[in-house]
C-alpha positions in Angstrom: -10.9 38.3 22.6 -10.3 37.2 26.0 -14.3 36.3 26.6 -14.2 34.5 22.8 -13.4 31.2 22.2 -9.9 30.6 21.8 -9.3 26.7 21.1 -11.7 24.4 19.7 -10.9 20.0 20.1 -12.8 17.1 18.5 -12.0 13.6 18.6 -13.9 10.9 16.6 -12.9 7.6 15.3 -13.6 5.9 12.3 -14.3 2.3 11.0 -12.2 0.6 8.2 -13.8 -1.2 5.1 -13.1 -3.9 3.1 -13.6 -3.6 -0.6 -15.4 -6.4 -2.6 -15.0 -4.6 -5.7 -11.1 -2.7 -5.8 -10.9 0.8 -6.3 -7.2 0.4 -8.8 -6.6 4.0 -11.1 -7.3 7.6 -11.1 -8.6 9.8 -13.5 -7.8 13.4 -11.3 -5.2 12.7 -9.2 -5.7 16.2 -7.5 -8.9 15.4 -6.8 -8.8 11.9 -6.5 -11.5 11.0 -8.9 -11.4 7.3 -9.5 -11.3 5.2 -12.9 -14.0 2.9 -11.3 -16.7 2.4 -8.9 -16.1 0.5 -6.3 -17.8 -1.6 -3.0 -17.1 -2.5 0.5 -18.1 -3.7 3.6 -17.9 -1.4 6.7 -16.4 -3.1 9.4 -17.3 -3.0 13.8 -15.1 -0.2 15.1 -15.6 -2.3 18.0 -12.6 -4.3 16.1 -10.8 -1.9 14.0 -10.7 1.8 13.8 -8.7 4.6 13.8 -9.0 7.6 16.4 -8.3 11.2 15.7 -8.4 14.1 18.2 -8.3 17.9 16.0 -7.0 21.0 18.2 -7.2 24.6 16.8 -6.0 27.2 18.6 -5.4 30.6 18.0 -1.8 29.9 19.9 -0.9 27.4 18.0 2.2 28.7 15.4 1.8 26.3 13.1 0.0 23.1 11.9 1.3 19.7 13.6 0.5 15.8 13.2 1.3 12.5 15.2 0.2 9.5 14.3 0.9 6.3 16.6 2.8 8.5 18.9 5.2 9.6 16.5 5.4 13.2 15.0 5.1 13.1 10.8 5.4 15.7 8.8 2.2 18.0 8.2 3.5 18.5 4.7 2.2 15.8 3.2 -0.1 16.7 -0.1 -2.9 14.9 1.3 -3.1 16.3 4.5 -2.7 19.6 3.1 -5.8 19.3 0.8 -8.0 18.6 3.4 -6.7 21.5 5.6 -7.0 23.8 2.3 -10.6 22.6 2.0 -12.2 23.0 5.4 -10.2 26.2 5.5 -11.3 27.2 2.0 -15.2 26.4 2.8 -15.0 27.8 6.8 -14.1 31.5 5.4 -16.7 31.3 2.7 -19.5 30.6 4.7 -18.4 32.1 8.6 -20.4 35.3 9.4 -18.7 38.4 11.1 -19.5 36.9 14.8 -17.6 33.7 14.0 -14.1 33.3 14.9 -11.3 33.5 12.6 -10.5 29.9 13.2 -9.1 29.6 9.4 -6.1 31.3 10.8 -5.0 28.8 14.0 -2.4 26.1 14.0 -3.9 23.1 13.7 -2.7 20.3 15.5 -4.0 16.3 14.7 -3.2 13.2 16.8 -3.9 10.3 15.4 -3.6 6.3 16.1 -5.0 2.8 14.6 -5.7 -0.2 16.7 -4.2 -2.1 13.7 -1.0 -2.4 11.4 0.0 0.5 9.5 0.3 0.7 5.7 -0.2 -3.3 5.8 -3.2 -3.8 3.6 -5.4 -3.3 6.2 -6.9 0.1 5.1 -5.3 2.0 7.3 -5.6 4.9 5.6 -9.1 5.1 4.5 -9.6 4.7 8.5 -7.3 7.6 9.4 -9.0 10.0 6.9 -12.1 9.6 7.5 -11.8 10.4 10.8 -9.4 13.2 10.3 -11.9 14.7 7.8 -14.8 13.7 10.6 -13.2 15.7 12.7 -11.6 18.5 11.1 -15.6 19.1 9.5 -17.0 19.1 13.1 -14.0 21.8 14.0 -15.3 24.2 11.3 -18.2 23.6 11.6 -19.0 21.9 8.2 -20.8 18.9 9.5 -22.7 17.5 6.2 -22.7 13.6 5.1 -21.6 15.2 1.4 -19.1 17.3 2.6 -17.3 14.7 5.3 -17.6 12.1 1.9 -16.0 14.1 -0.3 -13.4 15.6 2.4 -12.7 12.3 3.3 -12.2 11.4 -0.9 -9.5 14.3 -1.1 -7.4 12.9 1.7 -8.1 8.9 0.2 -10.1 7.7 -1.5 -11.3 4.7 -0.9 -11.7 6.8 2.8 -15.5 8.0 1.6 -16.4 4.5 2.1 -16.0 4.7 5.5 -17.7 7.5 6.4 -20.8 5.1 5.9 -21.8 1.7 7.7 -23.1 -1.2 6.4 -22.3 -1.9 2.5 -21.3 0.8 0.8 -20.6 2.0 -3.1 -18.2 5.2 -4.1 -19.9 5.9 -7.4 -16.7 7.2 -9.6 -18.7 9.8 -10.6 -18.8 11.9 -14.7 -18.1 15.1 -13.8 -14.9 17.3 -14.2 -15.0 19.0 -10.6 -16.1 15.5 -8.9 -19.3 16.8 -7.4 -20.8 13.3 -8.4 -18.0 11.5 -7.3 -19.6 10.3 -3.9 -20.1 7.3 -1.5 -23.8 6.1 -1.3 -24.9 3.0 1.3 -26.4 0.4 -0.6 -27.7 -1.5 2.3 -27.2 -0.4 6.2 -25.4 -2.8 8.9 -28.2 -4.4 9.8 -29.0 -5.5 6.8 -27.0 -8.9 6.9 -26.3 -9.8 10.2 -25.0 -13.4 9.6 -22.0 -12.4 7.5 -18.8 -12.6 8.9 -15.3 -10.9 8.4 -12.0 -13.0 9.5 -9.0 -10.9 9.6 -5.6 -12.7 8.5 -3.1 -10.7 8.7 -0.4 -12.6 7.0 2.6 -10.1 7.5 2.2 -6.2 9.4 5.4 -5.2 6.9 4.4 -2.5 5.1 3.2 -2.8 1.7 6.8 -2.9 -0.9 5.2 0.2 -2.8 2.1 2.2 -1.5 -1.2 2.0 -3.1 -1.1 5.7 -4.6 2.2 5.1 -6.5 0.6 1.7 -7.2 -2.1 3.3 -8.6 -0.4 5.4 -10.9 2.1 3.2 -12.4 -0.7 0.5 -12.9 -2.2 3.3 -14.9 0.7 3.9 -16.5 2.0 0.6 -17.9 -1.1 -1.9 -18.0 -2.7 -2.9 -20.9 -5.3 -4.8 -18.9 -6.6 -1.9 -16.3 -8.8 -0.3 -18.7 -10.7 -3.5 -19.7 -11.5 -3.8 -15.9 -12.6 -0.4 -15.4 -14.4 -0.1 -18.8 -15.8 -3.8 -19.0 -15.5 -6.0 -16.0 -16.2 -3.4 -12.7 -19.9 -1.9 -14.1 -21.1 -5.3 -15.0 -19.9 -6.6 -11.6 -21.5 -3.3 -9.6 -24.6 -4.4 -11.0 -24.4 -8.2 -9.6 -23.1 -7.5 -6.7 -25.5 -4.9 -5.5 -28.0 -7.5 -6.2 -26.6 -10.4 -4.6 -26.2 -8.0 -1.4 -29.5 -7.0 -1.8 -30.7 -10.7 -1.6 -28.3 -11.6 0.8 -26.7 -14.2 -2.7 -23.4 -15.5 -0.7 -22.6 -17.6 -3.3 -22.9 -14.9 -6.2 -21.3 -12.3 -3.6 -18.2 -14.7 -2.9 -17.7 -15.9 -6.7 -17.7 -11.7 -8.1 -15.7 -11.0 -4.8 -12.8 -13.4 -5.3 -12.9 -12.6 -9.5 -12.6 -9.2 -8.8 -9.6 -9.7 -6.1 -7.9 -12.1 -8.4 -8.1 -9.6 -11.6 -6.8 -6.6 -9.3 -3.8 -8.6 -8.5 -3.4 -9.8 -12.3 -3.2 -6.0 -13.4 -0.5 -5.5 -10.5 1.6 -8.6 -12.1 0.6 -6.6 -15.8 1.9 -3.1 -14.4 5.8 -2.2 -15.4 7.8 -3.5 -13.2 5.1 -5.6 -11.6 3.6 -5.3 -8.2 3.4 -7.9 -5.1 0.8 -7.7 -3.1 0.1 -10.8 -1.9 2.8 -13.0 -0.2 4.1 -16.8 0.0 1.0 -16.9 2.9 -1.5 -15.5 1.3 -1.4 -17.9 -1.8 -1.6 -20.8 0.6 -4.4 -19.4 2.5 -6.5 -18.9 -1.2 -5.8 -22.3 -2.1 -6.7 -23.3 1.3 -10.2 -21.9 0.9 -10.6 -23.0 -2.6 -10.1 -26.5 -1.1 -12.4 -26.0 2.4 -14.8 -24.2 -0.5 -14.9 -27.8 -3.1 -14.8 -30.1 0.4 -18.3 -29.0 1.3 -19.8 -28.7 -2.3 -20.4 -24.9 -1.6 -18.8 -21.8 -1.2 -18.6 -20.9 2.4 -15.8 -18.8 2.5 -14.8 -15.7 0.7 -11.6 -14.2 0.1 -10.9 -10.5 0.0 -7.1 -10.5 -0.6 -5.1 -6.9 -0.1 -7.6 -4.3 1.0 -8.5 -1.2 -1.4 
């Protein structure tokens, strides 16, 4: 053992991404298969990102995580599934002269260059790194896989293993093979868009997005119109109106699709509140700017999914 390998360390970091179509609602919570489809923009890490180093080590006695600094506890369902699944698919597929890195401690450190837990996607950030780099640990280093990994952690984290503008298809089947994020155009592809960050309050968010999720899903009558009705027509258009670089058609579906997400939020049992005294000012702000020029020039995205 002593001329083996006995600790393996990766650090990546990973972009966030703004959805112009809200993922809102799953179907497998286990898995975390979506109700819809959904689309975003991947943002310049050069501005936001998230920055994971992975250790395994055959000394390590246990897993471990930090995040900012701070230790947090490794117990956390999320985390766990994506250690299960690199540790699950690393036994299945290591030969006999492989090490038996399936059995180390783990230990993750991870940090964000932005607010935590604020709307900012801070989580689709942190796990798609963390599933970057716990896939380049063991050695499972395929676009599916890291997608998928990166799914099981959060899901609107797939998205951000890809640049440019990129769709998580929700996907038919049962075991959420088809459940995947697929670029529809790369990050050169429109060049003069522009994202302004406002970042109206770095509270966190009054209830998380998961628990959002599942109470909206719960209690709202109008979720299921959205997912069934509104979101495939709106795929379509926007995919087209990226495609031909549309801002006008790209703005109009984005801000629709913002404003509905937030009406199922007020519709959900006790309602949600995502957006603040701020942000409504800052909508009707750009609604004004917008009708002053006889165009729309700006776009609003609203809370982050």
């Amino acid at each position: 053992m002593s001329e083996r390998v006995k600790q393996i360390s990766v650090t990546g970091t990973a972009p966030v991404n703004i959805a112009v179509i809200k993922y809102w609602g799953k179907r497998d919570e286990e898995l975390v298969l979506p109700i819809n489809s959904s689309l975003s923009i991947t943002l310049n890490q050069k501005e936001l990102c998230a920055k994971t180093t992975v250790t395994a080590s055959c000394h390590f006695k246990s897993d471990q995580i930090w995040l900012n600094g701070k230790e947090e506890s490794v117990s956390n369902p999320r985390i766990q599934n994506l250690l299960r699944y690199v540790r699950s698919n690393y036994s299945k597929q290591k030969s006999s002269e492989r090490e038996n890195i399936e059995t180390w401690g783990i230990h993750i450190c991870s940090c964000n260059n932005f607010p935590t837990a604020a709307g900012l996607a801070s989580s689709a950030a942190g796990y798609a790194c963390l599933a970057y780099t716990l896939s380049d640990v063991f050695g499972l280093q395929d676009d599916h896989n890291i997608s998928s990994l990166a799914r099981r952690g959060s899901g609107s984290a797939c998205r951000s293993i890809l640049g440019g503008f990129v769709e998580w298809q929700m996907g038919q089947r049962e075991d959420g093979s088809d459940s995947i994020a697929v670029q529809i155009a790369d990050e050169n592809h429109w060049k003069e868009l522009r994202v302004l960050v406002l970042v109206v309050s770095d509270n966190k968010k009054s209830i998380g997005s998961s628990a959002g999720m599942q109470q909206s899903v719960r209690t709202s009558d109008l979720i299921k119109h959205r997912a069934d009705i509104s979101v495939p027509q709106r795929m379509n258009d926007m995919k087209t109106a990226i495609l031909e670089k549309d801002f006008e058609t790209f703005a109009e579906i984005t801000m629709k699709d913002s404003n509905q997400f937030h009406a199922i939020c007020l519709d959900t049992y006790p309602p949600i509140f995502y957006l603040n005294e701020t942000s409504k000012q800052v909508i009707q702000m750009v609604h004004q700017y917008n009708r002053l020029c006889g165009q729309t020039k700006v776009d609003i995205l609203g809370t982050l999914l």
